[in-house]
C-alpha positions as CSV (number, residue, x, y, z in Angstrom):
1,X,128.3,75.4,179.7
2,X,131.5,75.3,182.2
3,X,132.7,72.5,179.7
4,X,132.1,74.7,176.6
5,X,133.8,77.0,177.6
6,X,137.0,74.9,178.9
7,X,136.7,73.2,175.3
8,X,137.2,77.0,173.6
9,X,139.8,78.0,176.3
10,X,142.3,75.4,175.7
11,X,141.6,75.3,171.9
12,X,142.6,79.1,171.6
13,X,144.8,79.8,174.4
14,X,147.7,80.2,172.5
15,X,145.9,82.5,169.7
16,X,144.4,84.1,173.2
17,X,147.8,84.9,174.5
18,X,148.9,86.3,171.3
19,X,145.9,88.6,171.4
20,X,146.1,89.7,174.8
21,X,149.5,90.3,174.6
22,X,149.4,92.2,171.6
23,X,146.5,94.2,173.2
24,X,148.2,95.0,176.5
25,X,151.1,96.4,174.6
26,X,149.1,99.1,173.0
27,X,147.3,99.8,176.4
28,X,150.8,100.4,178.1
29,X,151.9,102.4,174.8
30,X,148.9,104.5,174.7
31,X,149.4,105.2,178.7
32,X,152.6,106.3,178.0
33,X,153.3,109.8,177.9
34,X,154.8,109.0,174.3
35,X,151.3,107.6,174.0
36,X,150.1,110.6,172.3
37,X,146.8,113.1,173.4
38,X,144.6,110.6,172.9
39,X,143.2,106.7,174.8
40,X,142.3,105.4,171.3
41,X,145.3,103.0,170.9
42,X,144.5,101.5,174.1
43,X,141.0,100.5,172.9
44,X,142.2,97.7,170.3
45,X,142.6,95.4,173.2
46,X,138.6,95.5,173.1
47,X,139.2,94.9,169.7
48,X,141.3,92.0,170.1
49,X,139.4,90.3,172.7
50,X,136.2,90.8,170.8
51,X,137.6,88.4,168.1
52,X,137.9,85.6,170.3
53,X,134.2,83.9,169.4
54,X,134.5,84.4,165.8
55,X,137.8,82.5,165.9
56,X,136.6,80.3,167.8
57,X,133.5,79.7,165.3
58,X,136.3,79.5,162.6
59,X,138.3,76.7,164.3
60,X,135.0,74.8,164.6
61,X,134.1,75.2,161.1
62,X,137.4,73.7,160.2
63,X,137.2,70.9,162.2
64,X,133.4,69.9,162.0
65,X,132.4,70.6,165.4
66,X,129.1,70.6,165.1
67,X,128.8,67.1,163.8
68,X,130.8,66.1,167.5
69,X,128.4,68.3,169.2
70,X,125.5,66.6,168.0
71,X,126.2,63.3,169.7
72,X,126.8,65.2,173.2
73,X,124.1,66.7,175.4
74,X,124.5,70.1,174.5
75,X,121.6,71.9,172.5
76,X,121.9,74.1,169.8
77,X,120.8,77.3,171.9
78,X,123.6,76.3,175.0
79,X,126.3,76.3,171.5
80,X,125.1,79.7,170.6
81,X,124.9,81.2,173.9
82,X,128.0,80.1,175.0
83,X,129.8,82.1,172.5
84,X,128.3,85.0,173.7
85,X,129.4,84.5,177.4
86,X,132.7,84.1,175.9
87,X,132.9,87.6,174.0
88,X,131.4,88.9,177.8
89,X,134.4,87.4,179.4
90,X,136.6,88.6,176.8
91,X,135.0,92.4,177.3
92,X,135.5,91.8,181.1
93,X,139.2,90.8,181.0
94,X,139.8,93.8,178.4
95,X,137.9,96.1,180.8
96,X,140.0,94.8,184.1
97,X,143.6,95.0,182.2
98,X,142.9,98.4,180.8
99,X,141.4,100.1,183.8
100,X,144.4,98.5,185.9
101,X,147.1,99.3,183.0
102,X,145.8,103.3,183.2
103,X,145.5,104.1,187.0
104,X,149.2,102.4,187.7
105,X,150.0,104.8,185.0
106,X,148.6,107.7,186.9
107,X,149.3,106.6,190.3
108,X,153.2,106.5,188.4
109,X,152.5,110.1,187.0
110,X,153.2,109.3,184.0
111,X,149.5,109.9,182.6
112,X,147.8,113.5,183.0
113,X,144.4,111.4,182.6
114,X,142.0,111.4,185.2
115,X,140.3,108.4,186.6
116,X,136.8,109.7,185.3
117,X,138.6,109.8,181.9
118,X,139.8,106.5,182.2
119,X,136.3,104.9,182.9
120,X,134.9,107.3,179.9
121,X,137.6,105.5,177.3
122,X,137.0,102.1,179.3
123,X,133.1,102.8,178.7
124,X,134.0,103.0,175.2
125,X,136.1,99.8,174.8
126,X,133.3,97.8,176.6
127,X,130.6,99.3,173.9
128,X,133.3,97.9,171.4
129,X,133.6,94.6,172.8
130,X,129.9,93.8,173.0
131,X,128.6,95.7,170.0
132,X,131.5,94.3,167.4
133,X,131.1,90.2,168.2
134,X,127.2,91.1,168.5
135,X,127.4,92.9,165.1
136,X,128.9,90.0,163.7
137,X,128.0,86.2,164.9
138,X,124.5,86.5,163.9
139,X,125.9,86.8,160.6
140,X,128.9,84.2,161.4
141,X,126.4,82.0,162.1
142,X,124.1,82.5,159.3
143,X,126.7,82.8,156.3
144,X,129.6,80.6,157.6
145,X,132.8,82.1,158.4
146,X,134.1,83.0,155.2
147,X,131.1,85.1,154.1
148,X,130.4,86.6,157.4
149,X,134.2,87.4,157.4
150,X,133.5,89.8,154.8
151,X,131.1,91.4,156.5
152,X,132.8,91.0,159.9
153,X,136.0,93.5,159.1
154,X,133.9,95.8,157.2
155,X,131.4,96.7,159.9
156,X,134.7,96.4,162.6
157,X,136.4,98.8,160.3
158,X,133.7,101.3,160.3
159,X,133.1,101.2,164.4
160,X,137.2,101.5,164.9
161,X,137.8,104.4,162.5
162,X,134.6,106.1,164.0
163,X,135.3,105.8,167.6
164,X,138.9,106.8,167.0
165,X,138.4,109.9,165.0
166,X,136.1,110.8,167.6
167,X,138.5,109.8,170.5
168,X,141.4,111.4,168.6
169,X,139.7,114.3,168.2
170,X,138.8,115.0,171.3
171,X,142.3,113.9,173.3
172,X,142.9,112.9,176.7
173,X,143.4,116.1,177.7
174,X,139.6,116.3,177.4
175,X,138.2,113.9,177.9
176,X,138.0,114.6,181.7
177,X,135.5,117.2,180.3
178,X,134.1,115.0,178.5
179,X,133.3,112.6,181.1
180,X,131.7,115.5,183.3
181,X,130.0,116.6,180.5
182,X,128.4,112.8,180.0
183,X,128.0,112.7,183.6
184,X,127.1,109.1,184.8
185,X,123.7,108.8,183.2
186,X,125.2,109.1,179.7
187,X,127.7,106.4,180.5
188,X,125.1,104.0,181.8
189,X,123.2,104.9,178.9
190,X,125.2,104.0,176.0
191,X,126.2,100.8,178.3
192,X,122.7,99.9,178.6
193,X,122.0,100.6,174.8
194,X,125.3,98.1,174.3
195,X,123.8,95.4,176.7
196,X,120.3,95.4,175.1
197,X,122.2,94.9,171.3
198,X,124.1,92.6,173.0
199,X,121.0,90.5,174.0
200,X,119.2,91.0,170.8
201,X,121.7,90.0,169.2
202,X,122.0,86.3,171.2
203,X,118.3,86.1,170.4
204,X,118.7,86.5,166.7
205,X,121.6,83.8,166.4
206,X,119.6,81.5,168.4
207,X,117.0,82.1,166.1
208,X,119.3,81.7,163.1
209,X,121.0,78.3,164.1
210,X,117.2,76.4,165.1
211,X,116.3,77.3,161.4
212,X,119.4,75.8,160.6
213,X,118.9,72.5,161.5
């Protein structure tokens, strides 16, 4: 797995960096006071991140990856899982940058948002970067990359736009209240409801790519 996962690393570090980088500068936009009333910029780093496996999946297509893998003492379910502990790394790396990004922010006074506000909008991001890559590698892997693409940045489309009208609507001047108004149960809730998609989801591609072979 630890090998895997080096293999992806240094294939994509530099479309990674990119990523990242692009990602962090709408978190430190967004955190901004010219940021606007509202954390939904700062959410595309999820976005970003979450791309990571499907890219990765592309790069393999392109170079016949799985004809290499054959010959090497990996099975087909390590392949699949592995991509999904790469899209939970990604998620983690997005959650650490934009929880650290915000509370310098505040600790700066430069951001009226509370901490509890913060961890509401991170809760959101982390929903994004399990549901989107969990949405789409089933079908990735069932279609090819070029099909499932299609499919891919329509369902992303439809999760961004709805989570940022709602997240625009509300503004982060509210969404202090909205966090209280959660509370912590609803947080863990929609977290756990991401998780267990998340894990259905690893099931199903495994499922997919055996009948593949």
């Amino acid at each position: 797995m630890w090998g895997l996962l080096c293999k992806d690393f240094f294939s994509i570090k530099k479309t990674a960096g990119f990523l990242l980088l692009l990602g962090t500068a709408y978190i430190v936009l967004d955190a901004l006071p010219t940021g606007g009333t509202s954390s939904f910029m700062g959410l595309f780093l999820f976005f970003f991140l979450s791309m990571i496996p499907i890219t990765v999946l592309t790069m393999e297509e392109k170079s016949h990856w799985s004809e290499y893998a054959a010959m090497m003492p990996y099975s087909r379910k390590m392949l699949v899982v592995e991509k999904y502990v790469l899209a939970l790394a990604s998620a983690g790396v997005s959650l650490v940058l934009y929880v650290v990004v915000f509370s310098l922010a505040i600790a700066f006074g430069v951001n009226a948002m509370s901490m509890a506000g913060v961890w509401t909008s991170a809760c959101v991001g982390v929903c994004i970067g399990l549901v989107v890559p969990a949405l789409n590698l089933p079908l990735v892997i069932a279609f090819g990359v070029a099909k499932g693409r299609l499919i891919l940045f329509g369902s992303i489309a439809l999760v961004i736009m709805g989570l940022g009208m709602v997240l625009e609507a509300v503004g982060s001047s509210q969404i202090s209240s909205l966090a209280q108004a959660i509370g912590s149960f609803g947080l863990v809730s929609v977290l756990g409801a991401s998780v267990l998609v998340f894990v259905a989801s690893m099931g199903i591609s495994v499922l997919i790519d055996e009948r593949k072979e």
